[in-house]
C-alpha positions in Angstrom: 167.7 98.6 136.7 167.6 97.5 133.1 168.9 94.5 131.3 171.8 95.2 128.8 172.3 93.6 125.6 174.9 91.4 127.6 172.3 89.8 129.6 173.3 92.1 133.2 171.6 94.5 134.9 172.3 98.0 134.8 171.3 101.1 136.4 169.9 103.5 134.0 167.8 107.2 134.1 164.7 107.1 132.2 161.6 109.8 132.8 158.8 108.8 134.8 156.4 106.9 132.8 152.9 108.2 132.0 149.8 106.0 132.2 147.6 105.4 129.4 144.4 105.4 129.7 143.1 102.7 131.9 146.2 102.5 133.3 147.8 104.0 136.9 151.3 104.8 137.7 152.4 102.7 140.9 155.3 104.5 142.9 157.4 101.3 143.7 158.1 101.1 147.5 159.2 96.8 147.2 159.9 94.4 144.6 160.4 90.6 145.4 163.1 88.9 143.4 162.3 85.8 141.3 163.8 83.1 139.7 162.5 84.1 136.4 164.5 87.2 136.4 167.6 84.8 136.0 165.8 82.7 133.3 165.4 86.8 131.5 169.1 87.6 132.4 170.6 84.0 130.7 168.4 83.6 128.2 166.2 81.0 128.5 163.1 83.6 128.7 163.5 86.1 125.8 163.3 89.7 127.3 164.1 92.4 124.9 167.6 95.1 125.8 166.7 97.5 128.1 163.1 95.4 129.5 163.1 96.6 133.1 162.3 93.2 135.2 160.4 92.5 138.2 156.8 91.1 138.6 156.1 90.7 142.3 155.4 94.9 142.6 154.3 96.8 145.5 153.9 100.6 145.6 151.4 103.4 145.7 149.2 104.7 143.1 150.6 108.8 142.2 149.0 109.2 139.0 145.9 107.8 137.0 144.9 108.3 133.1 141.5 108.9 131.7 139.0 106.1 132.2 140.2 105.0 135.5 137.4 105.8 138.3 138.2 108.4 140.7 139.6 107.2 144.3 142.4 105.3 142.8 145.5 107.8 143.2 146.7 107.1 147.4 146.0 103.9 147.1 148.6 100.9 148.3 148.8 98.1 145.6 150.5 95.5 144.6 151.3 94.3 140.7 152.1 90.8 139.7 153.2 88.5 136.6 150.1 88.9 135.0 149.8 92.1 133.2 146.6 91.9 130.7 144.5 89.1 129.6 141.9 90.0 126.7 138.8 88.7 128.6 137.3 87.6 125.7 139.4 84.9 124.4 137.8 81.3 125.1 140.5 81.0 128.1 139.4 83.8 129.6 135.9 83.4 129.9 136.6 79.5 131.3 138.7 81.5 134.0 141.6 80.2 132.6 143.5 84.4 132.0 146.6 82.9 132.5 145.9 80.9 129.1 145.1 83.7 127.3 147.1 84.1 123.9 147.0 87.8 124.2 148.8 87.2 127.8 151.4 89.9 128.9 153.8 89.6 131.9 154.8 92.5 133.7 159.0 92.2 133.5 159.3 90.6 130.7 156.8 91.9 127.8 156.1 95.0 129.5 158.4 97.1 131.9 158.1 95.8 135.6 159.1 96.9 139.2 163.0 96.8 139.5 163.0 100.7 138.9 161.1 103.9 141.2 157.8 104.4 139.3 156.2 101.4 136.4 152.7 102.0 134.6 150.1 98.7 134.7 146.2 98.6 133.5 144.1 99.1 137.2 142.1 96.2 136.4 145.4 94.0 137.2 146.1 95.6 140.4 145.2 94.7 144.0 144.6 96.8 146.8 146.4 95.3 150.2 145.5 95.4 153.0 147.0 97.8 156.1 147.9 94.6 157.9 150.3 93.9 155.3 153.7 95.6 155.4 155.5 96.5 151.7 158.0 93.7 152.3 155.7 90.8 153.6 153.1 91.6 150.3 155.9 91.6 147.4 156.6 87.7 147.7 153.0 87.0 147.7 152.4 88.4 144.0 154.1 85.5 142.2 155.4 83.0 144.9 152.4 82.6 146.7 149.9 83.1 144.5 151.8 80.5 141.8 151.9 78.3 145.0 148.0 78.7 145.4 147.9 77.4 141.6 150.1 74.3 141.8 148.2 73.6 145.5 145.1 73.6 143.1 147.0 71.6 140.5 148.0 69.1 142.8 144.0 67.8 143.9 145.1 66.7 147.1 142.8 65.0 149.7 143.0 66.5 153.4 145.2 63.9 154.7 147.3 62.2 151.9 150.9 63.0 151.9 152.0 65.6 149.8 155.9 66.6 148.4 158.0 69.5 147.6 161.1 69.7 145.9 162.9 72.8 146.2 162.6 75.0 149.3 162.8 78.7 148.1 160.5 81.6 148.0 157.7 79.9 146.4 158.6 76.4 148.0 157.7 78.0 152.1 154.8 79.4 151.2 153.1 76.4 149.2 154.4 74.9 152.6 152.6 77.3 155.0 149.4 77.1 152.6 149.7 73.1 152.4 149.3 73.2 156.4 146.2 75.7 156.4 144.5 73.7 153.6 145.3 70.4 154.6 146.0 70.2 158.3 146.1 66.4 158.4 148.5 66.3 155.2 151.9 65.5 156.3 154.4 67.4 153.7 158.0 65.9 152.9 160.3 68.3 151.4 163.3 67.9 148.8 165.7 70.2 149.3 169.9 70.2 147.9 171.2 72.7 151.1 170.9 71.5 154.4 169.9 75.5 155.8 166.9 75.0 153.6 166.0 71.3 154.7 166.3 72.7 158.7 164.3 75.6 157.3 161.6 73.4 156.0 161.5 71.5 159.3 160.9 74.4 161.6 157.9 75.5 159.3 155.8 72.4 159.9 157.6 69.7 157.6 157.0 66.6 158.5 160.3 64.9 157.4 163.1 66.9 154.8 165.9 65.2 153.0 168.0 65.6 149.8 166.4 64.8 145.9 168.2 61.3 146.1 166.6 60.0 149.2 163.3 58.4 149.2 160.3 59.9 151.5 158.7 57.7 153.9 155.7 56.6 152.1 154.9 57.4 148.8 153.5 61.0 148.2 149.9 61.6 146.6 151.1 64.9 144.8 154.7 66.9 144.4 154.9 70.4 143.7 158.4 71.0 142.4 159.6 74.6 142.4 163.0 74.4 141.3 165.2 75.3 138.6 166.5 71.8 137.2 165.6 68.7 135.8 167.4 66.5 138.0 164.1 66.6 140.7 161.2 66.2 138.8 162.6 62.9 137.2 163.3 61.9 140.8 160.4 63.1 142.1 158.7 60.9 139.7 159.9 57.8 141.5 158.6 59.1 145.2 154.6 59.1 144.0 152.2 56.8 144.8 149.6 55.5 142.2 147.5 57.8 140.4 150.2 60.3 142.3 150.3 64.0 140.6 153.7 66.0 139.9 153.0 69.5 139.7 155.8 71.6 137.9 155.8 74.9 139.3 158.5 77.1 137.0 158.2 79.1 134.1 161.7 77.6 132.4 164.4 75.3 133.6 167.8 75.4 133.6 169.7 73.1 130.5 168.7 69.9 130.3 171.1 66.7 131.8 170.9 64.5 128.6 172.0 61.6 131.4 169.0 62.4 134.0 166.4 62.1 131.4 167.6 59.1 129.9 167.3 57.7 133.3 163.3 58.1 132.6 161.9 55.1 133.2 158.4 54.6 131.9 157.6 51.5 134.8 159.5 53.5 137.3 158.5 56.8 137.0 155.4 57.2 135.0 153.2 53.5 135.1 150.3 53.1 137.2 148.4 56.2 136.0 150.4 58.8 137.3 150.3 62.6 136.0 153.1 65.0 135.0 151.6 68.5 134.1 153.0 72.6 134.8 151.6 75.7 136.2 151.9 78.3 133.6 151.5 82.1 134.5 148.9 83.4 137.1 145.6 84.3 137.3 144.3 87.5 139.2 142.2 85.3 141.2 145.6 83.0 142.3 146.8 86.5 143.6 143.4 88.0 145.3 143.4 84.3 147.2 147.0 84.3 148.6 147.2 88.0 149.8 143.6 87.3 151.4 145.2 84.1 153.1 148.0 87.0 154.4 146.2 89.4 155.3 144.1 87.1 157.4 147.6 86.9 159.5 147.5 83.1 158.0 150.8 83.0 155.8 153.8 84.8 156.3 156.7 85.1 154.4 160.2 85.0 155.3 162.5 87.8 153.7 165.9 88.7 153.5 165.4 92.6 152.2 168.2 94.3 149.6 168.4 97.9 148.1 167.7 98.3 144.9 171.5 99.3 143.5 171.9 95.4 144.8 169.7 93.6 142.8 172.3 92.0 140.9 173.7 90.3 144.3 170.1 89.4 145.5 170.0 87.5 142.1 173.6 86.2 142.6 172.4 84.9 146.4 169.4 83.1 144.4 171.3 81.2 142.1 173.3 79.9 144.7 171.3 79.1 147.2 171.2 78.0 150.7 169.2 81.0 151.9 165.5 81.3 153.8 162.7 82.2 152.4 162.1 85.0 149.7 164.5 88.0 148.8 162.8 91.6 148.5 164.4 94.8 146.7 163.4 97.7 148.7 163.3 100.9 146.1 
């Protein structure tokens, strides 16, 4: 499935690409759907005609090209946002690949995993574990692992309160690894449907209401995963002093002109708190969520889709209202 010059997906016949060397060719058995595939599809993240999409990648390895050490081929792997990072670059060597100005995401720059077979450089893949299945590993490549950066982001203290806004694919699983991180943190979560907010209550929330209520007690950190504006400027009234909002999302949606001039500075940003983003992945972000999984620790909740239907797994995104992640089974 390929992005047209329209901005839709369309099925197309291309030959099985051949891996360069340092590269292996990953048969695609699952692909998790994300929101950044709508941001490709309208526009707000340039991806050129024809860019296969899909970054959260699972499959085995059926071909390998020169330089790639021997035992690879057979093996069960998974492929994420992150593509290639130089490892030389000053971001690199301060661990920081998902700075990296030579940064390349698989979906977007490079053809990714909504299609049978896509090519990737086998230093950025990751062998899973038998204990995961193709369908719980695929959400765990971008929604987990970019849920294991914002956790990071956010510097929480084992037992201050901590927020979410949004209750998606990402949004559960920051939940699931909020509880095994910090098991005396109660987490309040912000969520528009009301499936979602009774979602969020039967994985370990301690309280879940709409964006326009107010928490019971000021939250140390929020991790906002959704595709709008509207929450993080109200999500900027629920911290505490010295609080910490953590924006996890590559774009969002078109600004509300009337929701930002709400921004207050005494209201939302005084008393030292901190606004900042979550940009890309690193491998390591990756490595820790799968080992969290495959550990039997985190487990994501799917709703599974064939391939030929990725365009009404996007549709179901965007609309919302559903549990947990959406995976494209190839």
């Amino acid at each position: 499935m390929a992005i047209d010059g329209s901005g839709t997906l369309q099925p197309v016949d291309r030959p099985l690409p051949s891996p360069e060397p340092g590269q292996v060719r990953i048969r695609v058995r699952a692909c998790a759907v994300c929101h950044t595939e709508l941001d490709e599809l309208e526009g707000r993240l340039p991806a050129p005609a024809g860019r296969i999409p899909g970054h959260q990648v699972v499959g085995v390895i059926d071909a390998a090209g020169d330089a790639v050490p021997a035992g690879w081929v057979g093996k069960r792997v998974g492929l994420g946002w992150i593509f290639h990072a130089c490892g030389n670059c000053d971001a690199c060597r301060r661990g920081l690949e998902n700075l990296c100005p030579f940064f390349l995401s698989t979906g977007c720059d490079v053809d990714g995993g909504y299609a049978e077979a896509v090519v990737a450089p086998v230093d950025f893949v990751h062998v899973l574990a038998e204990s995961l299945t193709d369908v719980q590993a695929a959400p765990l490549l971008c929604a987990g692992a970019i849920g294991c950066r914002a956790l990071d982001r956010a510097q929480l203290v084992d037992g201050e309160p901590l927020g979410l806004t949004g209750f998606g694919a990402s949004g559960h699983l920051v939940l699931s690894l909020a509880r095994l991180r910090y098991p005396r943190s109660p987490v309040f979560v912000f969520a528009r449907g009301a499936s979602e907010r009774e979602f969020a209550l039967e994985r370990g929330a301690a309280w879940a209401g709409t964006a326009d209520e107010t928490a019971p007690q000021p939250l140390a950190a929020i991790i906002d995963t959704t595709p709008v504006w509207t929450p993080v400027v109200r999500a900027l009234a629920q911290l505490a002093p010295g609080g910490r909002l953590v924006v996890n999302a590559i774009r969002k949606e078109s600004v509300d002109q009337k929701v930002l001039l709400e921004l207050d500075y005494a209201h939302h940003l005084w008393s030292e708190k901190t606004l900042t983003s979550v940009a890309n992945v690193t491998r390591a972000d990756i490595r820790a969520c799968l080992d969290a999984a495959a550990q039997g620790r985190l487990q994501a909740e799917v709703t599974t889709y064939p391939l030929k239907d990725a365009g009404i797994a996007l549709a179901d995104l965007k609309r919302g209202g559903s549990r947990g992640a959406k995976v494209l089974l190839i």
